[in-house]
C-alpha positions in Angstrom: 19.4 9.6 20.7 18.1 13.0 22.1 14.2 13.5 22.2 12.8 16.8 22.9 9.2 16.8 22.7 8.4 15.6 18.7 11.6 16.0 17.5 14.0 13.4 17.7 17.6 14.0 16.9 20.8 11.5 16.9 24.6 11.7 16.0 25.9 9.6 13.4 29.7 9.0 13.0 30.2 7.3 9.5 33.5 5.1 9.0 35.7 8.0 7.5 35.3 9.6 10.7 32.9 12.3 10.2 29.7 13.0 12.6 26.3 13.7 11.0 23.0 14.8 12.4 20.3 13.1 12.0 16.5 14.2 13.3 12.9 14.1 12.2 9.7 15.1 13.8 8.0 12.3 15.5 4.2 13.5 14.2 5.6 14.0 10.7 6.1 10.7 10.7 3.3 9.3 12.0 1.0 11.0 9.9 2.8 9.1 6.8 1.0 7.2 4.7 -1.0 5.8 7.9 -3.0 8.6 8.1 -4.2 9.2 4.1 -5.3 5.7 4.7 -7.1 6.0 7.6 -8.7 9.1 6.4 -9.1 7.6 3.1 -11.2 4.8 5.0 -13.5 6.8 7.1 -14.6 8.8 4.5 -15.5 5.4 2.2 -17.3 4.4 5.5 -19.2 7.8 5.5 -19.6 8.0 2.0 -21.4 4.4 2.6 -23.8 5.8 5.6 -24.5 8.8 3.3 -25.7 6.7 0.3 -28.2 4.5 2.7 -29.5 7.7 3.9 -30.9 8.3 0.3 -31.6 4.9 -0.2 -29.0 3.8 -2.4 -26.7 0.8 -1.8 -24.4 1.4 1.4 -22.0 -1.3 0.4 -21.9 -0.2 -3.8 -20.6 2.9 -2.9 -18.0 2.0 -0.1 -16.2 0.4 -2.8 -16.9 2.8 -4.9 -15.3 5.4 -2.4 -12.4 3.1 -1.9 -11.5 3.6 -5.7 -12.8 7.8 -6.0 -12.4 9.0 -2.7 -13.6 12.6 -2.6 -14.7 12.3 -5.8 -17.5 10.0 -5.0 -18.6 11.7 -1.9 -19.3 15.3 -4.5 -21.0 12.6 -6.8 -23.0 11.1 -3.9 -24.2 14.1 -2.5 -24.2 16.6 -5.7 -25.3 13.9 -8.5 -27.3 11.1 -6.3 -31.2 12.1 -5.8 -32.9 10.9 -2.7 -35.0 7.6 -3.8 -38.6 8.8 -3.8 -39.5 5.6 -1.5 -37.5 7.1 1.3 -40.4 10.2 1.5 -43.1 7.4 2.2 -44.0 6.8 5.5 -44.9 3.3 6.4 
């Protein structure tokens, strides 16, 4: 196998007796699925912090967020008014 850098090439020679070249790029493939799930993640986990901030239950809308994504951080912070306890002071 050759490796230059984040591509990562290799010669193949199949039973018939033909060669073939195989390569991908290395951060191509470790951005996969691996990283919509870790980004997918962090924002549920932000979306969470968000909705505490305006008073709403953290741990309602990390699920929420696991299901909606993107969606639910536009309805959090377009739709979701800040709780009108979290303007008193104690």
């Amino acid at each position: 196998m050759r490796r230059s850098g984040l591509v990562h090439c290799r010669i193949e020679q199949s039973v018939r007796g033909t060669a073939s070249l195989h390569c991908h790029c290395a951060w191509v493939a470790a951005m996969g699925t691996g990283g919509y799930v870790v980004g997918w993640g962090t924002l549920s986990l932000i979306n969470a912090g968000i909705a505490q901030g305006k008073g709403q239950s953290g741990l309602h809308w990390w699920l929420v967020s696991l299901v909606l994504g993107p969606i639910a951080t536009f309805m959090l912070v377009a739709l979701t008014p800040v709780s009108a306890d979290r303007h008193q002071r104690p």
